[in-house]
C-alpha positions as a Python dict, from the first residue, in 0.01 Angstrom:
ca = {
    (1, 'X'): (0, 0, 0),
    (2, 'X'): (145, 115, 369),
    (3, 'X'): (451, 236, 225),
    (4, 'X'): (328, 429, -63),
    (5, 'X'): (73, 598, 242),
    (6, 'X'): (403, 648, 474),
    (7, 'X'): (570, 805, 167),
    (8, 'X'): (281, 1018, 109),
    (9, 'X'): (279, 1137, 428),
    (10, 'X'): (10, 965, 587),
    (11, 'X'): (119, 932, 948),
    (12, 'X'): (-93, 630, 1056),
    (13, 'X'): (126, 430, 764),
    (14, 'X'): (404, 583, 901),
    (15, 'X'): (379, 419, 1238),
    (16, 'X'): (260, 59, 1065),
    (17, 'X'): (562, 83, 819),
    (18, 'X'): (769, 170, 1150),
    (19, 'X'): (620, -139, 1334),
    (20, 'X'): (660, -366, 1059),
    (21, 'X'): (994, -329, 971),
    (22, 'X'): (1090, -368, 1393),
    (23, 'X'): (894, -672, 1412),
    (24, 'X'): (972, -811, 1058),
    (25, 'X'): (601, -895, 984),
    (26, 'X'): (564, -875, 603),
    (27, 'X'): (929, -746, 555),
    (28, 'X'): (1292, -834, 668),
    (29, 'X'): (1341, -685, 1015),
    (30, 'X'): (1522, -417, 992),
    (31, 'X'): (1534, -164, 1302),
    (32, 'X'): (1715, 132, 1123),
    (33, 'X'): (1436, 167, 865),
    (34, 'X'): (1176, 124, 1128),
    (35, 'X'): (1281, 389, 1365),
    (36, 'X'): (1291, 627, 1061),
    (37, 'X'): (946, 565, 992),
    (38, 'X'): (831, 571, 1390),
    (39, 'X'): (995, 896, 1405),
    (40, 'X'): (877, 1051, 1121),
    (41, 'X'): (508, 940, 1271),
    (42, 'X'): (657, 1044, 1632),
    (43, 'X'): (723, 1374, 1501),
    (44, 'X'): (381, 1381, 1434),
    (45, 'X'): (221, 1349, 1713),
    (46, 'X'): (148, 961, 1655),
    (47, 'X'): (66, 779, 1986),
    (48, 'X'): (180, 444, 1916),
    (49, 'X'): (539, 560, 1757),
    (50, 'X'): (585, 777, 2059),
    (51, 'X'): (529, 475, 2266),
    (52, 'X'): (764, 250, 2074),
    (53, 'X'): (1046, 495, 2044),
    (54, 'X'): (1013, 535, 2415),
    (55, 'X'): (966, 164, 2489),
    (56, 'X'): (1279, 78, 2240),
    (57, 'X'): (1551, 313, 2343),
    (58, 'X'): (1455, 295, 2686),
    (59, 'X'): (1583, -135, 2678),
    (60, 'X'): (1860, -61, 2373),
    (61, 'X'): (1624, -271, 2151),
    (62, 'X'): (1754, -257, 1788),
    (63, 'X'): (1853, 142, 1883),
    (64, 'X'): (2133, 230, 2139),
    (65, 'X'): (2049, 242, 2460),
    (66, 'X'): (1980, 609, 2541),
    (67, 'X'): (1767, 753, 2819),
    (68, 'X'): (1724, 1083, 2749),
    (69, 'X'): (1576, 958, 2385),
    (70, 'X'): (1409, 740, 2580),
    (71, 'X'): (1269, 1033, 2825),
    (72, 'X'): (1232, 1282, 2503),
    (73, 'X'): (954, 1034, 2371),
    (74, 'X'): (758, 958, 2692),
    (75, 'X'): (733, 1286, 2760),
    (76, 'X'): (602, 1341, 2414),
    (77, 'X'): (374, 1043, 2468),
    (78, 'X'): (231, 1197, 2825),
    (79, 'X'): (164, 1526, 2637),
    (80, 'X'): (-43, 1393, 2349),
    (81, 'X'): (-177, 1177, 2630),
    (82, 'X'): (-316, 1462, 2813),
    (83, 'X'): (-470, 1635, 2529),
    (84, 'X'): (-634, 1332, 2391),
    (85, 'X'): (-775, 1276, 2765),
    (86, 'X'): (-904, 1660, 2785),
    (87, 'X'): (-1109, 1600, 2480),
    (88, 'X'): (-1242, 1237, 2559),
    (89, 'X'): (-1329, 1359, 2943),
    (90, 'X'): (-1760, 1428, 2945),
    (91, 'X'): (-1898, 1688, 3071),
    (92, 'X'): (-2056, 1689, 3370),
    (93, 'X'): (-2395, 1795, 3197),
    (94, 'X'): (-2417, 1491, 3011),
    (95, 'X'): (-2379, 1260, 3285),
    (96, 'X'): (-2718, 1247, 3426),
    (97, 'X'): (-2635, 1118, 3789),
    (98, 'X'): (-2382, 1404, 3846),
    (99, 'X'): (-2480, 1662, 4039),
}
Protein backbone atom coordinates (compact mmCIF):
# COMPACT_ATOMS: atom_id res chain seq x y z
CA UNK A 1 0.00 0.00 0.00
CA UNK A 2 3.02 2.68 0.89
CA UNK A 3 4.78 1.88 -2.14
CA UNK A 4 2.08 1.93 -4.64
CA UNK A 5 1.30 5.74 -2.74
CA UNK A 6 5.25 6.60 -3.10
CA UNK A 7 4.96 5.47 -6.74
CA UNK A 8 2.00 7.52 -7.23
CA UNK A 9 3.50 10.33 -6.03
CA UNK A 10 2.17 10.74 -2.74
CA UNK A 11 4.98 12.36 -0.78
CA UNK A 12 4.00 11.33 2.79
CA UNK A 13 4.57 7.47 1.34
CA UNK A 14 7.51 8.67 -0.04
CA UNK A 15 9.16 9.53 3.21
CA UNK A 16 7.60 6.12 5.03
CA UNK A 17 8.91 3.99 2.03
CA UNK A 18 12.28 6.06 2.58
CA UNK A 19 12.24 5.25 6.40
CA UNK A 20 11.39 1.79 6.02
CA UNK A 21 13.76 0.61 3.76
CA UNK A 22 16.77 2.59 6.19
CA UNK A 23 15.48 0.96 9.16
CA UNK A 24 14.47 -2.42 7.54
CA UNK A 25 11.00 -2.47 9.27
CA UNK A 26 8.72 -4.50 6.96
CA UNK A 27 11.47 -4.83 4.21
CA UNK A 28 15.24 -5.81 3.89
CA UNK A 29 17.29 -2.75 4.84
CA UNK A 30 18.46 -1.37 2.15
CA UNK A 31 19.91 2.36 2.35
CA UNK A 32 20.27 3.00 -1.49
CA UNK A 33 16.53 2.48 -2.08
CA UNK A 34 15.69 4.46 0.96
CA UNK A 35 17.55 7.58 0.23
CA UNK A 36 15.86 7.52 -3.24
CA UNK A 37 12.62 7.59 -1.74
CA UNK A 38 13.66 10.34 1.17
CA UNK A 39 14.83 12.41 -1.58
CA UNK A 40 12.23 12.20 -3.84
CA UNK A 41 9.94 13.28 -0.55
CA UNK A 42 12.97 15.82 0.33
CA UNK A 43 12.54 17.33 -2.92
CA UNK A 44 9.27 17.93 -1.88
CA UNK A 45 9.36 19.80 0.75
CA UNK A 46 8.81 16.74 3.26
CA UNK A 47 9.97 17.59 6.84
CA UNK A 48 10.90 14.34 8.10
CA UNK A 49 13.05 13.27 4.78
CA UNK A 50 14.78 16.58 5.02
CA UNK A 51 15.64 15.71 8.52
CA UNK A 52 16.88 12.22 7.78
CA UNK A 53 18.91 13.10 4.75
CA UNK A 54 20.48 15.73 6.92
CA UNK A 55 20.81 13.51 10.01
CA UNK A 56 22.29 10.51 7.66
CA UNK A 57 24.92 12.14 5.56
CA UNK A 58 25.86 14.33 8.21
CA UNK A 59 27.33 10.70 10.41
CA UNK A 60 28.07 8.66 6.83
CA UNK A 61 25.11 6.40 7.88
CA UNK A 62 24.36 3.97 4.98
CA UNK A 63 25.32 7.26 2.52
CA UNK A 64 28.93 8.68 2.29
CA UNK A 65 29.84 10.94 4.56
CA UNK A 66 29.32 14.37 2.96
CA UNK A 67 28.79 17.71 4.66
CA UNK A 68 27.75 19.88 2.26
CA UNK A 69 24.74 17.16 1.49
CA UNK A 70 24.51 17.15 4.85
CA UNK A 71 24.30 21.22 5.06
CA UNK A 72 22.10 21.25 1.61
CA UNK A 73 19.28 19.37 3.63
CA UNK A 74 19.32 21.26 6.97
CA UNK A 75 19.14 24.20 5.35
CA UNK A 76 16.21 22.90 3.45
CA UNK A 77 14.80 21.62 6.73
CA UNK A 78 15.26 25.31 8.55
CA UNK A 79 13.42 26.84 5.54
CA UNK A 80 10.30 24.68 5.54
CA UNK A 81 10.80 25.11 9.27
CA UNK A 82 10.28 28.74 9.15
CA UNK A 83 7.35 28.75 6.93
CA UNK A 84 5.53 26.11 8.79
CA UNK A 85 6.28 28.32 12.09
CA UNK A 86 4.93 31.68 10.26
CA UNK A 87 1.68 29.96 9.68
CA UNK A 88 1.28 28.08 13.13
CA UNK A 89 2.38 31.54 15.07
CA UNK A 90 -1.36 33.26 16.53
CA UNK A 91 -2.14 36.35 16.21
CA UNK A 92 -1.97 38.59 18.74
CA UNK A 93 -5.85 39.28 18.47
CA UNK A 94 -6.70 35.94 19.41
CA UNK A 95 -4.76 35.74 22.44
CA UNK A 96 -6.93 37.43 24.88
CA UNK A 97 -4.25 38.41 27.59
CA UNK A 98 -2.06 40.20 24.96
CA UNK A 99 -2.16 43.57 24.89
Amino acid sequence: MVTKAAKQGHVRAASKLGLLYVLGVGVDQDYAEGVKWLKKAAERNDLIAQGTLAAMYSVGQGVSKDLNEANRWRNALAEQSQRFAKIEQPSNQSCPNKP
